[in-house]
C-alpha positions in Angstrom: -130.6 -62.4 2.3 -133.3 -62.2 4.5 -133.4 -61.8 8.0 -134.8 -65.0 9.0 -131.8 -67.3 6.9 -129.2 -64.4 7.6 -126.0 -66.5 9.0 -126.0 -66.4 12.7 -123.5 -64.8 14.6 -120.6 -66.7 16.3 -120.8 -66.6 20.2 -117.5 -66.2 21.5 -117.1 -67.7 24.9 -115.6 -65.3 27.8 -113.7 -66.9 30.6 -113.5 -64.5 33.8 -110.1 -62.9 34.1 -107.6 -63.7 36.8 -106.1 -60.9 38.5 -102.4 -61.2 37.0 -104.9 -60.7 33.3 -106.2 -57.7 34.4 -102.7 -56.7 35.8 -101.8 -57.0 32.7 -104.2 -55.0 30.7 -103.9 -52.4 33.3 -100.4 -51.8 32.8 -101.5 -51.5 28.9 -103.3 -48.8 29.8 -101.0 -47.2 33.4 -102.3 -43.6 32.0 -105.3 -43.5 31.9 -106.3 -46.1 34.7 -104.3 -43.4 36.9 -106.2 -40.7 35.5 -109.3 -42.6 35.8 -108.3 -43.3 39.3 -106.5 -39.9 40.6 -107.5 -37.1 38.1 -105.6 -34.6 40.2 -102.6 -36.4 39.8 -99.2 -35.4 37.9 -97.2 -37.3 34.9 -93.6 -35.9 35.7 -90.0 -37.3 35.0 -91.3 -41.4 34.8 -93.6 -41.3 37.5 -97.0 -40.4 38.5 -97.6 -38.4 41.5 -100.6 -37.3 43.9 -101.5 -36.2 47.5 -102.6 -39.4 48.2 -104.8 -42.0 47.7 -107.8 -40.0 48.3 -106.6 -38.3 45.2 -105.8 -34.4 46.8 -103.1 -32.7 44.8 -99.1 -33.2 46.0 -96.6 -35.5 45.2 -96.6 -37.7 48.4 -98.0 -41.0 46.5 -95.5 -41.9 43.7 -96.4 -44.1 41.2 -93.5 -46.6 38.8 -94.7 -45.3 34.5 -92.1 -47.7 33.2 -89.7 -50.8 32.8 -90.3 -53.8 35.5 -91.4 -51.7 38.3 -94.0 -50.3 36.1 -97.8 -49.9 38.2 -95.9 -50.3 41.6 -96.8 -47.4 44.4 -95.4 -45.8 47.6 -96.9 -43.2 49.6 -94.0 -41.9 51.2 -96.2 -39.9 53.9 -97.8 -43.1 55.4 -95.8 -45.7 54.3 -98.5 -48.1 52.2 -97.7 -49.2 48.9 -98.5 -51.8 46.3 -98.8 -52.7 42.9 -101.5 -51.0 40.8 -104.6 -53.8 42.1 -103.7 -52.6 45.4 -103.9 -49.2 44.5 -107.4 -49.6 43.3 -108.4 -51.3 46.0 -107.4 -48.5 48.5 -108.7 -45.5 46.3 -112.1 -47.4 45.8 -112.3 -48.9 49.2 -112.3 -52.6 48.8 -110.8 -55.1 51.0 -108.4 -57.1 49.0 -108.5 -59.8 51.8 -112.6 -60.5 51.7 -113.6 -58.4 48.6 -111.0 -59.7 46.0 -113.7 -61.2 43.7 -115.7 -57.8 44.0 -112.8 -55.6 43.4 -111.7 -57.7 40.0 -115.0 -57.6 39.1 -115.0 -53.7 39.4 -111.8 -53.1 37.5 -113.1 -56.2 34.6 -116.3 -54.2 34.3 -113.8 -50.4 34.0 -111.9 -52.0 31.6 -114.5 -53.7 29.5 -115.9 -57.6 29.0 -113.7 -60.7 29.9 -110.7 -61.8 28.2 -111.7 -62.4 24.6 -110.4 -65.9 23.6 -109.9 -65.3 20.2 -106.6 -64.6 18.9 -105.8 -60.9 19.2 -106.4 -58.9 15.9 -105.5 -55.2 16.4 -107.5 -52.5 15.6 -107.9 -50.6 12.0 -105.6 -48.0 11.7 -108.3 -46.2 9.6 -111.4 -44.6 10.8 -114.9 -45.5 9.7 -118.4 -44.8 10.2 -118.7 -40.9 10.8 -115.7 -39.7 9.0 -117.1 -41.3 5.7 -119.4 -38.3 6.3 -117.2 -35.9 5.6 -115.1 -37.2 2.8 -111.4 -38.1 2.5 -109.3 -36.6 4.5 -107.3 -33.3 3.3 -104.8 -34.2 5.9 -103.6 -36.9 7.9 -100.9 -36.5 11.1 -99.5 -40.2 13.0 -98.9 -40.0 16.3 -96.6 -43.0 17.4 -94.5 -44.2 20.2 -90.7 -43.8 20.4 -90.6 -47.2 18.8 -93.1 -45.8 15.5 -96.0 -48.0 16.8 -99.0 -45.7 15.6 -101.4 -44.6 18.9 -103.3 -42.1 17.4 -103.8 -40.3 14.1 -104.9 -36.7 13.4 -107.2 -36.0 10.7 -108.3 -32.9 8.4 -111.5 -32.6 6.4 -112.4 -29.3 4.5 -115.8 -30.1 3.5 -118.7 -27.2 3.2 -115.9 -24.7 2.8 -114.4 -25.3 6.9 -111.7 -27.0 7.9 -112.4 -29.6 10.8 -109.6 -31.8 12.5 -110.8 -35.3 13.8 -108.5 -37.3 16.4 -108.3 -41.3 16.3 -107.2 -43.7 18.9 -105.9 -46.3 16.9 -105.3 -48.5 19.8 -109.2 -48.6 20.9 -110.3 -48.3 17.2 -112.4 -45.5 17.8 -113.0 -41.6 16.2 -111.5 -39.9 19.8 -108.4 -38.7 20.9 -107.1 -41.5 23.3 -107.7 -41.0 27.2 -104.3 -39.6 27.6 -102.7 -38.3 24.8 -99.3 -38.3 23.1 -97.1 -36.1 21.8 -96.1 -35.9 18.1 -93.0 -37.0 16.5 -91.6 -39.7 19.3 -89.1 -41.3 17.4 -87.7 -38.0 17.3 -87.8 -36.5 20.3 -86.4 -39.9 21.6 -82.5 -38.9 20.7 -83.0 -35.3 20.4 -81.3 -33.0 23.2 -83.4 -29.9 22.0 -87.0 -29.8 21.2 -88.9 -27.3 19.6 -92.5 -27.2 20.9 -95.3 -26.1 18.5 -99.2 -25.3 17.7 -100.6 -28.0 15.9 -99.0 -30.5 13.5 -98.5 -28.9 10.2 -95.8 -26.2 12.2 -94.1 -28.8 13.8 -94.0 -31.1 10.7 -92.9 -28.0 8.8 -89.9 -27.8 11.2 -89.1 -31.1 11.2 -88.5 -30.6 6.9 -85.8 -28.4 8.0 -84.0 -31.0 10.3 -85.4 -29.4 13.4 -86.8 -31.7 15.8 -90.4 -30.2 16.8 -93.6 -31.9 18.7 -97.0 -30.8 19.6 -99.3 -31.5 21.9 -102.4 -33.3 20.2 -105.5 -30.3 20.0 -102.7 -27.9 19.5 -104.2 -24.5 21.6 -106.7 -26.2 22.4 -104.9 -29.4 23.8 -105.7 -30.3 27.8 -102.5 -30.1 29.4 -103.7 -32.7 32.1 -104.6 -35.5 29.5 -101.0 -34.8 27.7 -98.5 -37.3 28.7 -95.6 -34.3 28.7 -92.9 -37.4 29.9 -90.9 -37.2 26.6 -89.3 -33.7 27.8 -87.7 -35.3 30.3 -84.1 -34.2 30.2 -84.6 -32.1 26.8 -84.2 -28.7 26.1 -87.7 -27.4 25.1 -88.2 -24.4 22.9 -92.0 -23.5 22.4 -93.1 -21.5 19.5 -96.4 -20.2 19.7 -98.9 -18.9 17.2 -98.8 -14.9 17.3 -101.8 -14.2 19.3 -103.2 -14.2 22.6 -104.2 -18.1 22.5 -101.4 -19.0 21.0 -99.4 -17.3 24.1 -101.6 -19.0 26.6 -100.7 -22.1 24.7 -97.5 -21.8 25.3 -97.5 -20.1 28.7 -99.8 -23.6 29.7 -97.0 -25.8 27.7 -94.1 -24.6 29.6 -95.5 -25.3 33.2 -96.2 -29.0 31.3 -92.9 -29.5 30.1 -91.1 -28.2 33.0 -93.1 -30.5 35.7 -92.3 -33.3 33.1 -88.7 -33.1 34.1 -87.6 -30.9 30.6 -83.5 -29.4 32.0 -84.7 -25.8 30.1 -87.9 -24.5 29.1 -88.3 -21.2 27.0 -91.1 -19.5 25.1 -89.4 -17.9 21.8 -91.2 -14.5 21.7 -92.3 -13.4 17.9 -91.2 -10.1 16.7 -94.8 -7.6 17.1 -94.8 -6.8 13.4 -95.3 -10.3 12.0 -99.0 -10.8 11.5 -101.8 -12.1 13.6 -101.4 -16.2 13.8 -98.4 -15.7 12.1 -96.2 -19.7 13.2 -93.1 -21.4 12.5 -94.9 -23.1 9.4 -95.5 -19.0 8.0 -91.4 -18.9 8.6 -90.4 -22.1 6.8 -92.7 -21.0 3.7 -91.4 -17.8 3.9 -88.0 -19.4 4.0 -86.5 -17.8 6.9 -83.6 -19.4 8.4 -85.1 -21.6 11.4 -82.0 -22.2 13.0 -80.9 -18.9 13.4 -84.1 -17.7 14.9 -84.4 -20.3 16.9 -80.7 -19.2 18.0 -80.9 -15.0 17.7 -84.7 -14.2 18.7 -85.6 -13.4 22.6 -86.8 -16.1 24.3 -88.5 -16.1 27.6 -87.0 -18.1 30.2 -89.1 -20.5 32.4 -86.8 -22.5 33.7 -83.0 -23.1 33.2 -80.5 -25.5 33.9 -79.0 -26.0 37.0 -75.9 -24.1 37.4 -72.7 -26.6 37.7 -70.8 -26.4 39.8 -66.9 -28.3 40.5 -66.9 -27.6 44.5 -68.7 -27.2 47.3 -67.8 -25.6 50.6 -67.2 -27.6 53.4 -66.0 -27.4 57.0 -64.5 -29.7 59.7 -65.3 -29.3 62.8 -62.1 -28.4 64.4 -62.0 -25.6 61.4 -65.4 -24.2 62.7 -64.3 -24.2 66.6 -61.0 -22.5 65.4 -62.8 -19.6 63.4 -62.9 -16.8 66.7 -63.8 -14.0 64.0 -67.4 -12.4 65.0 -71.1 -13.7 64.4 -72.9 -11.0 62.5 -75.2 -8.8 64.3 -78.8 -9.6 63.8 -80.8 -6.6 61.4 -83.8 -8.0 64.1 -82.6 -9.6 67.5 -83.2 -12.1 68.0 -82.8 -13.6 65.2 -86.2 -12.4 64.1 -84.0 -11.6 60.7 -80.7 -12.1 59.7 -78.5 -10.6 57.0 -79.3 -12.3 53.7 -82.2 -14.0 55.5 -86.1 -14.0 54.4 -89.0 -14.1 56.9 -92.4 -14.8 55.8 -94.9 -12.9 58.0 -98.6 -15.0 57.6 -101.9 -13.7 58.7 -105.6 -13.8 57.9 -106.9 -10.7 55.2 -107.8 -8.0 56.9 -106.5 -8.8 60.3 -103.8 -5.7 60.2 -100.7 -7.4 59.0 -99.9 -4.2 56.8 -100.2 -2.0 60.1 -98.1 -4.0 61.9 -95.3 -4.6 59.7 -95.3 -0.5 59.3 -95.0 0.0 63.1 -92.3 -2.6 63.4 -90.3 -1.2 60.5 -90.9 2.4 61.7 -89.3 1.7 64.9 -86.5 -0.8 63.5 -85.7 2.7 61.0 -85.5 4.6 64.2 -83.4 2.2 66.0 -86.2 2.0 68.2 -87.0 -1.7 70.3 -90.4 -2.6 69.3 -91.9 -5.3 70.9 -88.8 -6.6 72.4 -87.1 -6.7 68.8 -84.3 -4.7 68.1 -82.5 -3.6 65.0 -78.4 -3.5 65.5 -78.3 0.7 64.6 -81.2 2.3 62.6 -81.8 0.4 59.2 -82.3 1.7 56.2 -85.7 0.0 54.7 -87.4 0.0 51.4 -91.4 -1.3 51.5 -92.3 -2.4 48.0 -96.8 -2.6 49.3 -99.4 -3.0 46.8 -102.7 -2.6 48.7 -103.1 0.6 50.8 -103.2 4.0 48.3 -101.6 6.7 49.5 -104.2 9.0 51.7 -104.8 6.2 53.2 -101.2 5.4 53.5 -100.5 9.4 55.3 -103.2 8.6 57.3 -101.6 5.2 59.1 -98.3 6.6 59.2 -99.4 9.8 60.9 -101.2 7.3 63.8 -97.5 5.8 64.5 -96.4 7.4 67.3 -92.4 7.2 68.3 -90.9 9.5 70.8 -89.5 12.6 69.4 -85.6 12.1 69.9 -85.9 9.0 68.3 -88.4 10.5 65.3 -85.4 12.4 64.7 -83.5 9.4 63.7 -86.0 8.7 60.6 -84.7 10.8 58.2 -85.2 9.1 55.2 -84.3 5.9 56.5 -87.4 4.2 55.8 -89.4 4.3 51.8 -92.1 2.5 51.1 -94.3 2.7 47.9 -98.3 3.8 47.9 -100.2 1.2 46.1 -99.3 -0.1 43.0 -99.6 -2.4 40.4 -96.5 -4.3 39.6 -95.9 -7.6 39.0 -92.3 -9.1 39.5 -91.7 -10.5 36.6 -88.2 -10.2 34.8 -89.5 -6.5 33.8 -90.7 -5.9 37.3 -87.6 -6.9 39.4 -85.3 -4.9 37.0 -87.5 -1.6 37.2 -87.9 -2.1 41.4 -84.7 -2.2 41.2 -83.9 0.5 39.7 -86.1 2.8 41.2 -84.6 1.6 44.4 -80.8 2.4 43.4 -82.1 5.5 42.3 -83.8 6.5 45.4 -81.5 5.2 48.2 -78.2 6.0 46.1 -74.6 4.2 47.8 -76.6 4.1 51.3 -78.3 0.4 50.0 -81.2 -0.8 52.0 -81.1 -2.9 55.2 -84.3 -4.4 54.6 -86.4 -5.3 51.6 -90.5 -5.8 52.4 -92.8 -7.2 50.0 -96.4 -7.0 50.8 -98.6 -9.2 50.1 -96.5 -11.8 48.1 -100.1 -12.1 46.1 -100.1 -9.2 44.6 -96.6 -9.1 42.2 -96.2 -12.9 42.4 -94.9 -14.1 38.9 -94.8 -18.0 38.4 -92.6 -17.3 35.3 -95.3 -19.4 33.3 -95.5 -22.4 35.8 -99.0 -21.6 37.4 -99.9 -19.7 40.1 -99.2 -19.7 43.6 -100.8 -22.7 44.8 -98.4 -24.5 42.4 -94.9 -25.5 44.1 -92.5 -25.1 41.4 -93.9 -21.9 40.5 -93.1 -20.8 43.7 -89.9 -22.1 43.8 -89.6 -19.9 40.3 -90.6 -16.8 42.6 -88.6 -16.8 45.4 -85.7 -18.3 43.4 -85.9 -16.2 39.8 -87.8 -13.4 41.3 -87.5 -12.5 45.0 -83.9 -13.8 45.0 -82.9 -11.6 42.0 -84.6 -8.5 43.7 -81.9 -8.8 46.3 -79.0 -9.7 44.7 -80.4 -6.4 42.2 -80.1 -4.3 45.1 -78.2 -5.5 48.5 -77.2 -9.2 48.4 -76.9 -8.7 52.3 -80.3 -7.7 52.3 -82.8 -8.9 54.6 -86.3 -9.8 53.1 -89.4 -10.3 54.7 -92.8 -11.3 52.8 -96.2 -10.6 54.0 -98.4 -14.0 52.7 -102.6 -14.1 53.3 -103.3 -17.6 55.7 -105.9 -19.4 54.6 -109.0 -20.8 56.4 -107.9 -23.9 58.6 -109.3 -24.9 62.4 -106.5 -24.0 65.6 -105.6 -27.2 66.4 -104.0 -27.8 62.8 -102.5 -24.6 62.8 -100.9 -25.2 66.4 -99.8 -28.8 65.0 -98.3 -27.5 61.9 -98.2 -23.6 61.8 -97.0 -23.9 58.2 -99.6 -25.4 56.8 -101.6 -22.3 57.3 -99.9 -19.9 54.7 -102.1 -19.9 51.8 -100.6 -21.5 48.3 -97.5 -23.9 47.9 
């Protein structure tokens, strides 16, 4: 057939789209479109969270993922709210009120052409075009949702002697991994109270022939956390097993901050015995027939976050109980209430503005029993200064510049320890050999005062990020700083030295807080 009597093509006629249409098809696609909208923003527990509308990191502006409320927003910091054409509107700066037309205009011409009037016909669940370049597929992996509706499908091809894994989105018909992707084995994880979380399909296919039910995030390694909708955790116990190499450790380090902002009760990385070999996975210990469930239940794991203790009671007081108790307040370690017993202080400042020399001098008089400043320590305390940026010359040298009068020098002794630099991060290994050391060295005379300086330096986010990320500080203070005292003197006071970062006067006289660097 030649081109000139070819059959023409039918014209199929597009009718704009009203705005409960596009509603529609952007609830269809709540994921992405929030993505596309607010790439900083979170998937955790249901919801979606950000900043705010001008799309800075946080958690003020919440966002409905599911059931009838599904697209609706709040921002509980100034109060606006909307469904999800309102929340275009605001982060792209229409009007709704004189710019509707313009603003579904802009979302129709995001989301694609008109309404098509045809009857709906989904897409192939087979990919064409460039995969016929590499021949049949060697392997093929579904990815559905909890109700086994296929989104996206994983591919293998060996051809020229490589292996090469292709994603398709099944729902847009195209060779891509979908805009946000899923997680493997739905159906599955739907019921399941624990999860095992693995590298790539074939381990956690291999886990579920045992009975075990296992997921992966699409990409395996390799798979963006931010573009992974982690919301299936919610409520599970998550176990991640990763590959046996430093990837495969990343991996799972990335994972667990994932699954654990998702809303997952426990999260823990299983840590593989050193003598397997290099990318050795849970599908090497189903071939090799190793019992699963008892590794899963005997081998270390790493915790990253645990369930909430539970608890039957809680303490309470009425007020005629709390006038009636006469017995005494206890004293301050630093009056006034500068710092209390079992109390933390968080000492901010700029780098390099002297915080270190500061916190020596006050510490060195508060040893002595010495006023400093008009603080004052109850007797002379015992101290222990866990520092990690001056070395020790320099150390001698900015001790030896602290001048206290003699008959209170006397009262030193060996009241007050503190460590030259070193390199220690406070991690579960860290905190137990601080710990230690500071048992060791103070004997049954337990420190007053615990200092850590700068928080920077040992800060240990147990796997959850770093410290601009709020649970992972949480996981500090909580798992780590926490655990330090109750390792050492429960009573303990603590104070943390924490870098400020830049930010003009006026905010910092408005909010102070808002200054310290990090969550």
């Amino acid at each position: 057939m030649t081109q000139d009597n070819a059959t023409p093509s039918k014209v199929v006629p597009l009718k704009p789209p009203t705005a409960s249409e596009l509603r529609s098809r952007m609830l269809g696609a709540l994921p992405s479109i929030l993505h596309y909208l607010l790439p900083a923003g979170l998937l955790r527990g249901g919801k979606f969270m950000v900043g705010n509308a001008q799309g800075d990191k946080g958690d003020s502006l919440v966002v409905e993922m599911n059931g009838a409320k599904a697209g609706l927003w709040h921002d509980f910091a100034t109060g606006a709210g909307g469904d999800i054409i309102d929340l275009w509107a605001v982060v792209k700066g229409f009007d709704c009120q004189t710019q509707f037309p313009a603003l579904l205009q802009d979302i129709q011409t995001h989301l694609g052409a008109g309404i098509d009037t045809r009857p709906y016909m989904p897409p192939s669940s087979e990919p064409q075009g460039q995969s016929r370049k590499l021949g049949k597929p060697t392997g093929k992996w579904d990815y559905t949702d909890a109700h086994g509706n296929i989104i996206a499908s994983v591919y293998r091809y060996d051809s020229d002697g490589r292996k090469e894994f292709r994603p398709w989105d099944a729902v847009r018909g195209v060779m891509r991994a979908p805009d946000v992707r899923p997680l493997y084995n739905q159906v599955g994880l739907k019921e399941a109270a624990l999860v095992v979380l693995t590298e790539g399909e074939k381990c956690a296919q291999a886990l579920i022939a045992k009975g075990i039910c296992a997921t992966t995030a699409m990409n395996g390694a390799k798979a963006p956390v931010g573009k992974t909708d982690w919301s299936p955790l919610q409520g599970k116990h998550v176990i991640i097993w990763p590959d046996h190499d430093e990837p495969g450790l990343d991996y799972a380090r990335r994972a667990a901050s994932a699954a654990a902002r998702a809303g997952a009760v426990q999260v823990e990385i299983l840590k593989i015995p050193p003598e397997k070999p290099p990318k050795w996975d849970a599908a090497d210990a189903a071939a090799e027939g190793l019992d699963i469930e008892d590794i899963l239940r005997r081998w270390e794991r790493v915790a990253v976050k645990e369930p909430p203790a539970k608890r039957t009671s809680i303490p309470m007081y009425s007020i005629t109980e709390l006038q009636a108790d006469k017995s005494p307040i206890p004293d301050d370690l630093i009056a006034p209430r500068v710092l209390t017993p079992g109390g933390t202080l968080v000492f901010g400042g700029a780098p390099k503005v002297g915080k270190s020399d500061f916190l020596i001098s006050l510490l060195t008089h508060m040893a002595a029993g010495v006023t400093f400043l008009g603080m004052s320590p109850k007797c002379p305390l015992k101290i222990f200064y866990l520092q990690a940026e001056i070395q020790y010359d320099y150390l001698r040298e900015r001790v030896n510049n602290i001048h206290i009068v003699r008959e209170y020098a006397s009262k030193l002794h060996n009241n007050f320890v503190i460590t030259p630099q070193i390199s220690v991060t406070l991690d579960d290994n860290g905190v137990e050999c601080v710990a230690q050391s500071v048992k060791e060295r103070f004997g049954s005379t337990l420190p007053d005062i615990i200092v850590i300086d700068p928080l920077r330096n040992v800060f240990d986010g147990g796997g959850l990020g770093g410290e601009n990320d709020n649970d992972a500080m949480m996981f500090f203070l909580a798992r780590r700083v926490e655990a330090l005292r109750q390792k050492i003197n429960p009573n303990a006071g603590i104070i943390i030295a924490h870098h400020t970062k830049k930010i003009f006067k006026k905010q910092t006289e408005e909010d102070p807080f808002q200054s310290f660097s990090g969550a």
